[in-house]
VEXKEVEX-765442 format. One line per 3 residues: their letters; for each residue z, y, x of C-alpha. Coordinates in nm, 3 decimals, decimal comma. Example, Ala and Ser with C-alpha at 12.3 -4.5 7.8 and 13.67 -1.06 7.14 Angstrom:
AS	0,780:-0,450:1,230 ~ 0,714:-0,106:1,367
END
This chain:
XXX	3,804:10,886:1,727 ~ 3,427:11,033:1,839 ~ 3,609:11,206:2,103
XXX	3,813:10,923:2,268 ~ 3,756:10,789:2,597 ~ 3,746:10,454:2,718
XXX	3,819:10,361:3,046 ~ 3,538:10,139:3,083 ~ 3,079:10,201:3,055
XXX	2,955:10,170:2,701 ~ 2,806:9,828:2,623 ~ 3,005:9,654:2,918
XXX	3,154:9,261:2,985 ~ 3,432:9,172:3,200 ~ 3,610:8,843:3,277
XXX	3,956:8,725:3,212 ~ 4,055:8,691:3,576 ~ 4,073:8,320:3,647
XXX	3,743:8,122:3,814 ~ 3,700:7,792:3,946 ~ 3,738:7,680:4,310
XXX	3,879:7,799:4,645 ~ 3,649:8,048:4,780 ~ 3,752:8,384:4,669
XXX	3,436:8,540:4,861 ~ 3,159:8,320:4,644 ~ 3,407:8,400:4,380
XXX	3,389:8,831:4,453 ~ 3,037:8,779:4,427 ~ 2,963:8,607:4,138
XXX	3,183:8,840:3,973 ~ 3,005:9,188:4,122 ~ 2,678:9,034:4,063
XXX	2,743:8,909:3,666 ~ 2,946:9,182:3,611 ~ 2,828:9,535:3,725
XXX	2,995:9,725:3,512 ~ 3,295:9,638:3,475 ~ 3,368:9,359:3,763
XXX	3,762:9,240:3,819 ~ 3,975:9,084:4,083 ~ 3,945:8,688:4,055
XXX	4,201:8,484:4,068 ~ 4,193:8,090:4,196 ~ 4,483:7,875:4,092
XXX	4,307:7,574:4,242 ~ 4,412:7,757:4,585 ~ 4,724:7,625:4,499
XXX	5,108:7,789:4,479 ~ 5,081:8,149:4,519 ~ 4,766:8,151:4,347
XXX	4,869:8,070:4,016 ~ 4,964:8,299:3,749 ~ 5,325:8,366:3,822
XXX	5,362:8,280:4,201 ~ 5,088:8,549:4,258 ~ 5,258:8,820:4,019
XXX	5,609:8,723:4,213 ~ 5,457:8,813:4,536 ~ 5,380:9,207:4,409
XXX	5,770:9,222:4,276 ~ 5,927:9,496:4,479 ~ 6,309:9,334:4,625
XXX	6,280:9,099:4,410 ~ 6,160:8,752:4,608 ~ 6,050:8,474:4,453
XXX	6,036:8,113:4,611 ~ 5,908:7,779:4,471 ~ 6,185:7,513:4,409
XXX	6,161:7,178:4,225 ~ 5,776:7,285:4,163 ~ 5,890:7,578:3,933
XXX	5,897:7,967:4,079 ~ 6,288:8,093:4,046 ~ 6,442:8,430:4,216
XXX	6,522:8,387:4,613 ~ 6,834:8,506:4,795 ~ 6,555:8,588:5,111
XXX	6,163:8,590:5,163 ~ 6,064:8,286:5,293 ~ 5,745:8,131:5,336
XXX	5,658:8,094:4,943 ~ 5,637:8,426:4,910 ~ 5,477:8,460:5,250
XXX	5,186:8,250:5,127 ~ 5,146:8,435:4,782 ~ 5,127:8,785:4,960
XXX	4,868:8,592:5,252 ~ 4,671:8,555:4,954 ~ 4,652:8,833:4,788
XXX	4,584:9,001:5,099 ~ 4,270:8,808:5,168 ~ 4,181:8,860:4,798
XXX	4,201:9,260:4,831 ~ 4,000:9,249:5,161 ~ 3,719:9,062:5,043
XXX	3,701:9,305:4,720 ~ 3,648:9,577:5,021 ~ 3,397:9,412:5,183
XXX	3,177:9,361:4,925 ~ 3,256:9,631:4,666 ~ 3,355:9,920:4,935
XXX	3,086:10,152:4,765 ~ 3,163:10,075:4,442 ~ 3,234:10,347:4,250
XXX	3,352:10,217:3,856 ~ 3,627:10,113:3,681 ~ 3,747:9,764:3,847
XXX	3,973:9,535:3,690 ~ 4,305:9,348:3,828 ~ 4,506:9,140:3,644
XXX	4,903:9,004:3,696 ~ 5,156:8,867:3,442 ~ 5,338:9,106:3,205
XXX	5,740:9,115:3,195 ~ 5,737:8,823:2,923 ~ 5,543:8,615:3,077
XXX	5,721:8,670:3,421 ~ 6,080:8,615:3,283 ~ 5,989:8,331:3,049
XXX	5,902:8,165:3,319 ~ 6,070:8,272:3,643 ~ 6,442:8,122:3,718
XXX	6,752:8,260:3,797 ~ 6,906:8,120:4,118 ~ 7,132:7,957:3,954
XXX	6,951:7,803:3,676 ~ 6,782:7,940:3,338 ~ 6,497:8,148:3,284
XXX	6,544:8,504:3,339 ~ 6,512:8,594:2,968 ~ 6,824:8,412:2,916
XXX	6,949:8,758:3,031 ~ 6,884:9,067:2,877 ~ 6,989:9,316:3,208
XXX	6,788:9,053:3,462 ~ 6,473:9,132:3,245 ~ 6,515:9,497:3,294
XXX	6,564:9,467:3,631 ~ 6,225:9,223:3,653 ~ 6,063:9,510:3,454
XXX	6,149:9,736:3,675 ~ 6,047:9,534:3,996 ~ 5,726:9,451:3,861
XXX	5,653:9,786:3,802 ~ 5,723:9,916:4,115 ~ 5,526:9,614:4,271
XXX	5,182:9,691:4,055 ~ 5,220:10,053:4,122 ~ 5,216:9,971:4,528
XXX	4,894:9,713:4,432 ~ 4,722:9,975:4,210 ~ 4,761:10,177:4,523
XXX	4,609:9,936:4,703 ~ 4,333:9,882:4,512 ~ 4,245:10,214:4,512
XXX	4,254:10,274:4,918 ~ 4,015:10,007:4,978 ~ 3,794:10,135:4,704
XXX	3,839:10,493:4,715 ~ 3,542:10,607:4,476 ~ 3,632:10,290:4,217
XXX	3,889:10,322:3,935 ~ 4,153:10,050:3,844 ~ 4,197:9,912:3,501
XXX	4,501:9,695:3,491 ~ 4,544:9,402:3,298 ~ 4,881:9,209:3,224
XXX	4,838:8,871:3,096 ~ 5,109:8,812:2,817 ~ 5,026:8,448:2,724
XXX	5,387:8,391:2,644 ~ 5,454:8,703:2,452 ~ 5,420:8,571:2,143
XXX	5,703:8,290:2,145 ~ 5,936:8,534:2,376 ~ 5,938:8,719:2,015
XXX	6,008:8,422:1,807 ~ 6,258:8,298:1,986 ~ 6,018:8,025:2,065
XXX	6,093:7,960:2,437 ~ 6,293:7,627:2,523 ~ 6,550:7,610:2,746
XXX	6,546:7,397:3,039 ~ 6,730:7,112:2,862 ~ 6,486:7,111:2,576
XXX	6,749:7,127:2,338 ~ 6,731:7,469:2,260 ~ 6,544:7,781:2,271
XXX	6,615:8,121:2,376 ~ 6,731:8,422:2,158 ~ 6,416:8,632:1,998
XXX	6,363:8,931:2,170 ~ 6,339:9,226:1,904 ~ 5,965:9,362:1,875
XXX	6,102:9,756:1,922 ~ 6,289:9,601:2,242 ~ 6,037:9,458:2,380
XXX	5,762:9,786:2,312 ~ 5,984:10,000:2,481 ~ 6,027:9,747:2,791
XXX	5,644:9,684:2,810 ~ 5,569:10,101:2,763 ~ 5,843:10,118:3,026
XXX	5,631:9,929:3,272 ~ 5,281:10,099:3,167 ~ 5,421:10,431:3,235
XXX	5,576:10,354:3,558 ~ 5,237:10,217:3,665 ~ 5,034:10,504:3,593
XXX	4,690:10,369:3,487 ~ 4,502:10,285:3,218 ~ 4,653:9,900:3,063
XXX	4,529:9,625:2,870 ~ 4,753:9,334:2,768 ~ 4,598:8,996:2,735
XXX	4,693:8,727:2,499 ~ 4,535:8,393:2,412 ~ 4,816:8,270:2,207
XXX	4,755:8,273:1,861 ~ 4,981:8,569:1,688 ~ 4,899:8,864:1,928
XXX	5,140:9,114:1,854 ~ 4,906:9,393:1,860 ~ 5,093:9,655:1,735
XXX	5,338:9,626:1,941 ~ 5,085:9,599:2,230 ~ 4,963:9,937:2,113
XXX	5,293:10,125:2,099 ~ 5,345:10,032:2,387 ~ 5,076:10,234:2,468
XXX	4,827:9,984:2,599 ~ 4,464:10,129:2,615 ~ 4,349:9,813:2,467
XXX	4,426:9,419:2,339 ~ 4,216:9,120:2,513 ~ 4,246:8,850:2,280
XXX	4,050:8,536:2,162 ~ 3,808:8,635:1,873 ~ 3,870:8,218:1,793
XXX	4,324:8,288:1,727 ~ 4,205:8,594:1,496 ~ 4,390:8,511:1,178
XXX	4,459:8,787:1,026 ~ 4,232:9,148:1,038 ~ 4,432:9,391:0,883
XXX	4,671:9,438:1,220 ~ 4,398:9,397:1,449 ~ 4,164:9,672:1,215
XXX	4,496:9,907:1,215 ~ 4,514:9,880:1,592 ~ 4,186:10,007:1,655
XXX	4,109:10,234:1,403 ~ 4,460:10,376:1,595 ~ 4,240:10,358:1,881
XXX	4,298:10,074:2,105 ~ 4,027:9,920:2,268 ~ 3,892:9,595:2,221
XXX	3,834:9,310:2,488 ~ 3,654:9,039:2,273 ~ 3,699:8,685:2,359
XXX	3,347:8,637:2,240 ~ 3,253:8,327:2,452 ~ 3,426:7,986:2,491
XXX	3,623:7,891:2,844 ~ 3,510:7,561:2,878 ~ 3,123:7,450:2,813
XXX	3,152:7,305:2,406 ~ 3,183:6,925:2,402 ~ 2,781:6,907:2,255
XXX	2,506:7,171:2,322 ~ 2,475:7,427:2,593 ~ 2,684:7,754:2,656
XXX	2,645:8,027:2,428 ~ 2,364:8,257:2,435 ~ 2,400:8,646:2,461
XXX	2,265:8,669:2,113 ~ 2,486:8,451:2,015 ~ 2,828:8,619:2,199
XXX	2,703:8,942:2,073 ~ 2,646:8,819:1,710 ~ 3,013:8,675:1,673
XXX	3,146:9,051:1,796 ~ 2,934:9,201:1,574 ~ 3,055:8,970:1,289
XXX	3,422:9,024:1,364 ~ 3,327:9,468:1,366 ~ 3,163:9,461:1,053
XXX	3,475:9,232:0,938 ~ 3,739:9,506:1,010 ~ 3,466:9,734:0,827
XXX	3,420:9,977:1,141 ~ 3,031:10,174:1,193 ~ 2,854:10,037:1,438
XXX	2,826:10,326:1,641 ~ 3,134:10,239:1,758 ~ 3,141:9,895:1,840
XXX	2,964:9,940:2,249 ~ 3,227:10,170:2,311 ~ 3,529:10,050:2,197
XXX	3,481:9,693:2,279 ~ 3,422:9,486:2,620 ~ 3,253:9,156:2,554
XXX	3,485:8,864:2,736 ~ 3,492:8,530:2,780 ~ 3,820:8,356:2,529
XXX	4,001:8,293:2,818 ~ 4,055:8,268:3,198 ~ 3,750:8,023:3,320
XXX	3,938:7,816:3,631 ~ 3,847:7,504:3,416 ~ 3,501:7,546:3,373
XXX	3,212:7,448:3,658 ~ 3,052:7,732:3,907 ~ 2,744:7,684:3,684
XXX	2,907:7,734:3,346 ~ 3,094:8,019:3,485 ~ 2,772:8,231:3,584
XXX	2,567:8,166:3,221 ~ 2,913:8,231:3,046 ~ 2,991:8,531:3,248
XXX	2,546:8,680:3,239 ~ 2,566:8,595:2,852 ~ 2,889:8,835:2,808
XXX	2,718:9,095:3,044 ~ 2,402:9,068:2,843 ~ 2,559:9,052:2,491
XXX	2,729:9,393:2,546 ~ 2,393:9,541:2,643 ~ 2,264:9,401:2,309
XXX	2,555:9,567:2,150 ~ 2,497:9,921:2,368 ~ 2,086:9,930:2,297
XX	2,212:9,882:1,898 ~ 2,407:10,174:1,886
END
C-alpha cells in the first residue's frame, strides 16, 4: 500500500458536484477559491432541464439523443432542441472552467451519471426504462463511454497542464441490484441486475474512458466491492449510510480511495455548520473504526461534503465547502 498513488494532493477536499443557483461563473469561483486542491466542475440543476443530473449526462451520449417528453428524459429518434440546450450548457460550463482555471495545473474533477443511474432512469421511445432491456443497457454503456471519453478530452484541451478525475454518480445503483426499480405503472419492479453483470458493465465503461474513476453513491448499501472490481480508483459515499465496516475496511485496505462524506448537505435544523475540527474528527473516527494507521488516512481519503449541495444557501455552501478544505489539512499536518 506505501507505494500506491492517488490521483489527488495529500490532505485534500473536493465537492460532490451540485451547488446552488444559476450562475455557473460565481459558481467556478467559489469552487477554485474553497477548493485549491482538488476543485471540480459544478453543476446547477436550478438552471433547469439540461442541467440536471440525467439531461446533462444525455447530452455527452455519443448517437444516442436524448429529448425531454412528459417532463421525463427518454431516447430521441433526432436531436432536437432538448439536447441542443443540454450541450449549450455544458458548453458554457467548460468555457468558464477555462477562463478562470486556464493555468491550473492539478487534478480537476467532473462528474456525470454512471450506466445505472442513466438507464434506470432514461426511457425507451416507446415506453419503459432502458433497464427493462438488457442489450439497450449495453448499448447506453457503450454510448456513454464514448461520450465521457470526447468530454475528458475536452476537459483536458482547455486545461492542458490540469488532470481529470472523473466521477460517475450511481445514486440508483443500489436498487438497480435489488431489483428495486419500479416500473412505470408502479405495479412492479424491474429484474435485479446480477452484481458480476453489472462490475463488468461499469469496468467496461472505466476502461473505455481512460482516466482515473470514482463512483459516487449516497444511497444507503453502496456496493463497494463491486465498485472496486470494477476498478474504480475510489468510493464517494456518505460517512452518515455507513452501516456496515467490514466491506468498506476490505475495499480500502484493497486500495480504493476514500471520498468521505464528512459534512452534512443542508445546514442542520439547530446550530451552525460543522466546523473543520469537527469534519475532520468524524473521518478520523470512521479510520480508526476500520482499524487503519493514521499515516494513511491524508492520502487515501478526500474530505467531502455527504452529498451534492444545490439545496443549501451560497453562504452555507462556502463554510461547508472551507470546513472540508480545512479539515483535510488537519488530517495532512497529523500525519
Amino acid at each position: 500500500m506505501s507505494d500506491q498513488t492517488w490521483p489527488w494532493p495529500t490532505g485534500s477536499a473536493t465537492g460532490i458536484g451540485s451547488l446552488p443557483g444559476t450562475d455557473i461563473a460565481e459558481a467556478q469561483r467559489i469552487v477554485l477559491g474553497e477548493l485549491p486542491a482538488l476543485p471540480h466542475l459544478p453543476e446547477l440543476p436550478a438552471r433547469g432541464p439540461g442541467a440536471d443530473l440525467i439531461g446533462r449526462t444525455g447530452g455527452l451520449l455519443a448517437e444516442l439523443p436524448v429529448e425531454l417528453y412528459a417532463a421525463r428524459w427518454r431516447i430521441a429518434p433526432r436531436p432536437g432542441k432538448d439536447l441542443r440546450r443540454a450541450r449549450d450548457l455544458m458548453e458554457r460550463d467548460l468555457d468558464q472552467l477555462a477562463e478562470q482555471a486556464e493555468e491550473y495545473a492539478g487534478p480537476v474533477k467532473v462528474q456525470a451519471a454512471g450506466p445505472f443511474t442513466l438507464a434506470a432512469s432514461l426511457e425507451l421511445p416507446l415506453g419503459g426504462r432502458v433497464l427493462r432491456d438488457a442489450g439497450a443497457v449495453r448499448d447506453l454503456a457503450g454510448s456513454l463511454a464514448e461520450g465521457l471519453r470526447g468530454h475528458v478530452a475536452a476537459v483536458a484541451r482547455r486545461l492542458p497542464r490540469a488532470s481529470v478525475l472523473l466521477q460517475l454518480d450511481e445514486p440508483s445503483l443500489p436498487a438497480v441490484l435489488a431489483g428495486r426499480v419500479p416500473t412505470e405503472s408502479g405495479l412492479g419492479t424491474y429484474r435485479a441486475v446480477q452484481s458480476g453483470d453489472a462490475a463488468a458493465l461499469l469496468r467496461g465503461v472505466l476502461e473505455a474512458v481512460g482516466v482515473p474513476t470514482v463512483v459516487h453513491c449516497c444511497a444507503p448499501d453502496v456496493p463497494v466491492a463491486l465498485i472496486r472490481d470494477a476498478g474504480a480508483v475510489g468510493v464517494a459515499l456518505d460517512l452518515g449510510l455507513v452501516t456496515e465496516l467490514d466491506p468498506l475496511g476490505e475495499a480500502i485496505d484493497a486500495g480504493l480511495g476514500l471520498l468521505a462524506g464528512a459534512a452534512p448537505a443542508l445546514p442542520p435544523s439547530a446550530g451552525r455548520a460543522p466546523t473543520s475540527a469537527q469534519v475532520a474528527e468524524r473521518v478520523r473516527r470512521l479510520w480508526d473504526q476500520l482499524g487503519f494507521p493514521r499515516r494513511r488516512l491524508a492520502e487515501q481519503v478526500v474530505v467531502t461534503p455527504a452529498c451534492g449541495l444545490a439545496g443549501a444557501t451560497p453562504g452555507y455552501v462556502r463554510t461547508v465547502l472551507a470546513a472540508c478544505r480545512d479539515a483535510g489539512r488537519r488530517l495532512a499536518e497529523e500525519e
